[in-house]
C-alpha angles and dihedrals in degrees: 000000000000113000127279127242109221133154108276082074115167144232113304092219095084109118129225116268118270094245093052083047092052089050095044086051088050101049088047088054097042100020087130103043105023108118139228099266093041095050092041086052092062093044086062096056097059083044088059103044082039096062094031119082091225083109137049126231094264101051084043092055096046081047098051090046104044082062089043092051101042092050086052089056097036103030101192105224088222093054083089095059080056102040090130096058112130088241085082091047081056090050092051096043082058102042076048096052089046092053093045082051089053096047102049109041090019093235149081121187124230107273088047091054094049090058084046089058108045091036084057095040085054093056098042089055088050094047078053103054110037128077122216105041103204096066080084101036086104085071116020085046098052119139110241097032088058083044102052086052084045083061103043085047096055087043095037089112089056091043092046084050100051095049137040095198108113099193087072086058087037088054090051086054100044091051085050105052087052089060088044092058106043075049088071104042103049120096105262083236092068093053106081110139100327101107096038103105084052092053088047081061107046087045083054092055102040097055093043126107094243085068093054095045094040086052090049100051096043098111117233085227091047108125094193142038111231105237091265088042085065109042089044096043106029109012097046099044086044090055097052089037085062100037115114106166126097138288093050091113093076091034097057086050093052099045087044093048096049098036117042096073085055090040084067100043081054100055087037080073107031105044079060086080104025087133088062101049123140134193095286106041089052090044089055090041096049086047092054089052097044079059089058086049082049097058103056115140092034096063095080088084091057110041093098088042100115080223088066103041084053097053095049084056083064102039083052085048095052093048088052090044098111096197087073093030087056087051099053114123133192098242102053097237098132140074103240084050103057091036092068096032086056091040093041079058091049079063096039089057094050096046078079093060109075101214091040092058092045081056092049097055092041086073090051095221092163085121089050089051104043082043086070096049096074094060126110096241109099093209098040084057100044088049092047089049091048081053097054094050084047104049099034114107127188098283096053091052096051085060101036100049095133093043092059095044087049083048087053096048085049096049102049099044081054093052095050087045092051087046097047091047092051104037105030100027110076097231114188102181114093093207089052090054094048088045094053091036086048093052089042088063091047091055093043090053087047097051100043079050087056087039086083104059117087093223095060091045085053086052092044081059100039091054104036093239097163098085096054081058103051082051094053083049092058095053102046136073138184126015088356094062097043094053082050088062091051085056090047086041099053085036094053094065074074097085088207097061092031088063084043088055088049089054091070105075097182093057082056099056084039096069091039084063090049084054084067110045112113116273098250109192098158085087113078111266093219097053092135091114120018129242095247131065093212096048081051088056098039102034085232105136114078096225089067083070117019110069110211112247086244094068092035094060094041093062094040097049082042094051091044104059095041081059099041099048092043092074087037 
């Protein structure tokens, strides 16, 4: 068992051993050409001295950080292709029994947090380089170290108060960012509950009055976060942004129940100066407002709560604030732009709960909408379209004939475009494919919204645009083909194209072939929207593009009948 920090803790001037000096001297002289035996060699040697009582704590902590020190600075290209070694799960049973000393007395002296430090630089620089994160998960997962930065986390206000060293806080946040990121990167299927007393945590911070006072003190005209600023307002929405094991559904209730009261306090105060705004005050916004995308399929419960119907006044207010709007640029590298294209996706997700949509067009925010269709974001514009054909009434639309017809003929070039670019371009570039597969599905959901509306029936007619979209049919899969039947399926109660839609016999036989795919119910029935805001950016998760059977066969049964009978 690795030595334990307590508090008779000695002097810091004990060396490293000789043997751990020899090795650091090695691995400056041959960092770029030692190999992987040589180098695992030397790893078991500080696993060995680690785990003997030759030495005492303080000679094994200097050890252990000479090594650690002089990695960071030499970073041996073949320490990847031995990233399990047990000389990692070392480095994380020191970096544990740090944190366990800091939770428990609230401090660390000088010497502990600059272990801290370089053991978490080390593994920061690891979780970097290397590419498939769960070849480390026996380590970096490990109980009781999650565990020891799950305490630190849930007594992080106490911590913060003993000491006015920020570089204990910074350290947190470091080692939590590390665990955000290989959050993110691991396959949903090797989540399961490893990273559930973490989220306990982060779900502890994030509902605690500390949250609410450090985001109302944070200044519009601030140019920087203090060290617990950013681990409160950015690192702990970004980890639950990016969770996907289990146990978030009762987590997201209970944040939503507790907070949204206070997330309106906070923007009661903020929006006040959104003409102010720097760099931190829009990258904790836009977190707070990634935690609303977050919480789609919990909201129904709140859409009458007085809170909610408040805080979509200020998300409307936001998406009209031109001083964002004039700043928005076409490759999302900037802050206003990703703050209305993350608050253009809070509306996109409640045009799917019936009382939260009748709000939203209560507030006739159509200028605000069309607006946002002539920026230079793509997404920004296809969400913003998908929001006109949703909040438009009849009304709207008597007066607004041309303007739909003109939505349709735009829709639908995008989407060929989209189609073209994904199925006929050879696009290498797996970010690329999830961005055009991810705006395929925004026009899709735009056009089966127009598909309601008897203008656009009698244009689909006019124009003969049946037979683009059966085109389109042919090309896609998944979820996009199923949202293409909902639009057959709302354009068929016109008798004209529903004829049209019996001519193709192959669509017919088509959706005869859907009737006998296998029922899947082990995919989330509702997979319209993935869990996580970054997957919704990226594409990344497999149910944004893949429709269940189940919700293919439903449309097409559906579909079927309503064509068959039709003749009957």
């Amino acid at each position: 068992m690795v030595k334990q920090v307590n508090d008779n803790r000695e002097p810091a001037s004990q060396p490293p051993s000789l043997l751990i000096a020899a090795h650091c001297s090695t691995i400056r002289r041959k960092a770029a050409r030692i190999d992987a035996k040589e180098l695992s060699a030397i790893f078991n040697d500080c696993v060995h001295e680690a785990y003997s009582n030759k030495f005492p704590l303080q000679t094994y902590l200097n050890s252990l950080n000479e090594i650690v020190t002089t990695l960071n600075s030499n970073f041996p290209p073949v320490l990847i292709e031995i990233s399990s070694h047990s000389f990692f799960t070392l480095v994380c049973n020191t970096i544990r029994l740090l944190l366990r000393e800091l939770y428990t007395t609230n401090e660390l002296n000088n010497q502990e947090i600059y272990i801290l430090r370089n053991c978490t630089v080390l593994i920061h620089n690891v979780v970097k380089q290397i590419n498939d994160v769960s070849k480390i998960l026996q380590w970096i997962t490990e109980e009781t170290f999650l565990g020891a930065l799950a305490n630190c986390l849930i007594h992080i206000n106490k911590i913060s108060k003993a000491t006015e060293n920020q570089h204990i806080i910074k350290q947190i946040t470091r080692l939590f960012n590390v665990l955000c990121n290989i959050q993110q990167r691991l396959p949903i299927n090797l989540h399961q509950h490893l990273f559930v007393r973490l989220l306990q945590a982060t779900i502890a911070c994030l509902t605690s009055s500390n949250y609410v006072k450090l985001f109302s003190n944070l200044q519009a005209n601030a140019i920087s976060f203090t060290e617990i600023q950013k681990l409160f307002l950015i690192k702990c929405p970004y980890f639950l942004t990016a969770y996907n094991g289990p146990s978030i559904e009762k987590a997201i209730e209970n944040l939503l129940e507790i907070m949204l009261p206070r997330y309106v306090s906070i923007l009661d105060k903020h929006m006040k100066t959104i003409k102010e705004w720097q760099s931190p005050m829009m990258r904790a916004i836009h977190n707070l407002i990634i935690t609303l995308v977050y919480a789609e399929g919990y909201l129904s419960s709140h859409i009458y709560n007085k809170s909610f119907q408040l805080l979509i006044n200020h998300l409307l207010h936001l998406l009209n604030e031109s001083s964002l709007i004039n700043k928005i640029h076409p490759n999302a590298n900037n802050l206003e732009t990703l703050l209305i294209d993350a608050t253009l996706v809070v509306f996109s997700v409640l045009v799917y709960e019936p009382n939260g949509l009748n709000y939203i067009k209560q507030l006739k925010p159509i200028a605000i909408f069309r607006q946002l269709t002539t920026t230079s974001h793509e997404t920004i514009v296809l969400n913003a379209y998908m929001m006109l054909v949703y909040v438009m009434d009849e009304n709207d639309i008597e007066t607004a004939v041309d303007n739909l017809s003109h939505l349709l003929s735009t829709t639908l070039y995008l989407l060929g475009k989209a189609i073209e670019t994904r199925y006929h371009t050879n696009v290498h570039e797996n970010s690329k494919r999830e961005t055009t597969d991810r705006n395929i599905m925004h026009l899709l959901e735009t056009l089966k919204g127009l598909a309601q509306y008897e203008q656009i029936k009698n244009d689909v007619i006019k124009y003969r645009i049946v037979s683009h979209l059966m085109y389109y049919y042919e090309k896609v899969h998944g979820l996009s083909k199923q949202l293409l039947l909902e639009c057959f399926w709302t354009l068929s109660f016109n008798e004209r194209i529903a004829q049209q839609l019996r001519e193709y016999s192959l669509f017919i036989l088509s959706l005869h072939h859907i009737l006998q795919l296998t029922s899947d119910d082990s995919q989330q029935n509702a997979i319209r929207h993935s869990n996580s805001y970054c997957s919704r950016q990226n594409g990344t998760v497999i149910a944004l593009i893949e429709g269940t059977n189940n919700g293919l066969r439903k449309v097409a049964d559906g579909l079927l009948w309503k064509l068959i009978n039709g003749i009957l």
